[in-house]
C-alpha positions in Angstrom: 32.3 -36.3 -40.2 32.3 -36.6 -36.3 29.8 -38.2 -34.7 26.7 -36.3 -32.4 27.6 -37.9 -28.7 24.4 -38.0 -26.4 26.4 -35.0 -24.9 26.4 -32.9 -27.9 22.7 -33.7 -28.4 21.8 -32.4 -24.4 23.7 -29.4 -25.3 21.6 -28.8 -28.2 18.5 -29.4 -27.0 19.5 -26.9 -24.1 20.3 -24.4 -26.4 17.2 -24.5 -28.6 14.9 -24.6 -25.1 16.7 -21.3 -24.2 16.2 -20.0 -27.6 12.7 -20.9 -27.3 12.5 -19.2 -23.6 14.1 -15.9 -24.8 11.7 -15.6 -28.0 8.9 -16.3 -25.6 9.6 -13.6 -23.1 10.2 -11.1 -25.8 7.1 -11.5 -27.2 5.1 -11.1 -23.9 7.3 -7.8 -23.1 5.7 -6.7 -26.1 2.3 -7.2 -25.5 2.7 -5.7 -22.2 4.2 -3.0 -23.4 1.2 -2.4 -26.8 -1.8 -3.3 -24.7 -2.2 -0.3 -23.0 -2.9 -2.3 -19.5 -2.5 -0.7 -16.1 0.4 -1.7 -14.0 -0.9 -0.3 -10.6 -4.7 -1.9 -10.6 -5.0 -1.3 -6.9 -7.4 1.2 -5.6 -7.5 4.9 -6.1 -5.6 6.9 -3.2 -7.4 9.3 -1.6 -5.7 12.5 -1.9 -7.5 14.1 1.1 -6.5 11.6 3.2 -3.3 11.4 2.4 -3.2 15.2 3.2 -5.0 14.9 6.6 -2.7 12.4 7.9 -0.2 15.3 8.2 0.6 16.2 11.8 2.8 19.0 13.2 2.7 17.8 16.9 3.2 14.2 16.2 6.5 15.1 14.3 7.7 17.5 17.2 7.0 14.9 19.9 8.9 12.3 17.4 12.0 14.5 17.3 12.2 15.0 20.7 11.4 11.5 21.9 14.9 10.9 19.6 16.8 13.3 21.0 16.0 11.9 25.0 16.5 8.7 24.2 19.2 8.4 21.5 20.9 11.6 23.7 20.7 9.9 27.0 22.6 6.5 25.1 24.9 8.8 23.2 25.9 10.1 27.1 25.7 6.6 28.5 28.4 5.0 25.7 30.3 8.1 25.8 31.2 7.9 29.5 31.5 4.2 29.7 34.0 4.3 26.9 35.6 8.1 27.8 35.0 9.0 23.8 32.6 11.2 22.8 31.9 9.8 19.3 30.9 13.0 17.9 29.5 11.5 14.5 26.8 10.3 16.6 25.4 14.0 16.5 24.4 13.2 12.7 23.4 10.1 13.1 20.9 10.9 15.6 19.7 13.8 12.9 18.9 11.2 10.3 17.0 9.2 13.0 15.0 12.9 14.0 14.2 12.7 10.4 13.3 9.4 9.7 10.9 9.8 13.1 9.7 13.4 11.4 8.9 11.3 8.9 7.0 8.2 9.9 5.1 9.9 12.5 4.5 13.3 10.8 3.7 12.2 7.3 4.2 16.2 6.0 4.3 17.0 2.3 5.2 20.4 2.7 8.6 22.7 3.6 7.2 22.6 7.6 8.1 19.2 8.2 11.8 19.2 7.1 12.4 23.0 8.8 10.6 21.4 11.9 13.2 18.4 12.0 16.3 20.6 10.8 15.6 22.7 14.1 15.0 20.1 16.5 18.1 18.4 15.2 20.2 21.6 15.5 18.9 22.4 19.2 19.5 18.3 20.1 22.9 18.6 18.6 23.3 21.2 21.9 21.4 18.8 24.7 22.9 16.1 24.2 26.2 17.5 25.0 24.9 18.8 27.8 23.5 15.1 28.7 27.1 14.4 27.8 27.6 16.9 30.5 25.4 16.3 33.6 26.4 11.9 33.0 30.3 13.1 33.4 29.7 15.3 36.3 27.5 12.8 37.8 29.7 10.0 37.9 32.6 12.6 39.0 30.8 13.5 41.9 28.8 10.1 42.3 25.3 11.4 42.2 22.6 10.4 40.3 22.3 12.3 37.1 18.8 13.9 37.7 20.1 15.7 40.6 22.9 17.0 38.4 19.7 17.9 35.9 18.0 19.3 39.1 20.7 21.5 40.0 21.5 23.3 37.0 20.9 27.6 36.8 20.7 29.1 33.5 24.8 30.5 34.6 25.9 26.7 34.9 24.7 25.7 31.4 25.4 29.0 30.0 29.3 28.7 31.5 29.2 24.9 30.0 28.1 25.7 26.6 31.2 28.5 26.7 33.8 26.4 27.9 32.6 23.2 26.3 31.4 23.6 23.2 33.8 24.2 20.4 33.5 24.9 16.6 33.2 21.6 15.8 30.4 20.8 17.4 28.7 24.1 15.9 29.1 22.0 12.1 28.3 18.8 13.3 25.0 20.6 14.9 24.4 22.1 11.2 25.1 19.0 9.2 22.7 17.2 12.0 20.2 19.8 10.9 20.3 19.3 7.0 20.8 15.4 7.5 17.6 15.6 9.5 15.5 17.6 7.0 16.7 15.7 3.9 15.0 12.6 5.7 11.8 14.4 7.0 10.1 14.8 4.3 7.0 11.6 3.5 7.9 10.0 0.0 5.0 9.4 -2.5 4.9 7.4 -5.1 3.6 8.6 -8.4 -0.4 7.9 -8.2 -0.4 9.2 -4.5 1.5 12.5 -6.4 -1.0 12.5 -9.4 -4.3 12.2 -7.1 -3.2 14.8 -4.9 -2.3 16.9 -8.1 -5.8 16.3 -9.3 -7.7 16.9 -6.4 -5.4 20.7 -6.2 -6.9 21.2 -9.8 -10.2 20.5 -9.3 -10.1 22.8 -6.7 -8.6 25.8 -8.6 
């Protein structure tokens, strides 16, 4: 018969501990799961607050706040670099989005169809900020006199001889990135009180 070492008899006690452990938290998964106890205990939410937080101008200003300033660094890079990085349409969709989002709080179909077409009319200006930061620096003046200078036949002529197909698909897929992000998330008590409150109403 071989002899139990002190190492064996660690190894042992290990095993029955975890044993001991595993029968332990079995048994409280259980009563969790029989008692019938609440997970979420925290307050109620208040469905009518949750629908007046929605806000139409907040998510426009959003978007466009995106599309100046993410627009005017997509121009910035692109010149520095001479690439025009054209993925950075879509990125700057799910960013219109995410803004739609935070700032506009919307439940309903607006709120992604408001982002989707601020998205798809960005996609446009900031090529043209593409634009007036190229012609700019090609004639050394300061871009806002460029943007002062412009006639509807100078941006009409640079959409037509600049903008390609390409930039008419990244311009979509901005606009369906954008309104796949717009749209507030709730989690399933938020959706169940507002659900209630829509019933009690009916």
């Amino acid at each position: 018969m071989t002899p139990v070492t002190r190492c064996d008899r660690v190894i042992y006690s290990l095993i029955r501990a975890a044993k001991r452990l595993r029968r332990k938290s079995y048994m409280l998964r259980l009563q969790k799961k029989h008692s019938g106890i609440q997970t979420h205990t925290g307050p109620k939410p208040d469905a009518a607050r949750i629908l007046a937080q929605q806000s139409v101008w907040r998510a426009i200003v959003a978007g466009i706040v995106v599309v100046l300033v993410f627009g005017w660094m997509w121009a910035i890079l692109s010149v520095e670099t001479g690439r025009i990085f054209p993925w950075f349409t879509i990125l700057i969709g799910a960013i219109i989005g995410l803004a739609v989002r935070r700032y506009g709080r919307g439940l309903d179909w607006r709120f992604p169809a408001l982002a989707a077409f601020v998205a798809w009319i960005g996609a446009y200006v900031e090529n043209l900020m593409i634009g007036i930061v190229e012609t700019g620096r090609y004639i050394e003046a300061a871009p806002y006199r460029v943007f002062a200078g412009l006639s509807m036949d100078t941006i009409e002529n640079f959409f037509a001889n600049t903008v390609s197909p390409v930039d008419h698909i990244y311009a979509v897929c901005a606009a369906g990135v954008a309104a796949f992000f717009a749209k507030r998330k709730l989690n399933r008590r938020e959706v169940l009180a507002i659900r209630t409150m829509r019933n009690g109403k009916e």
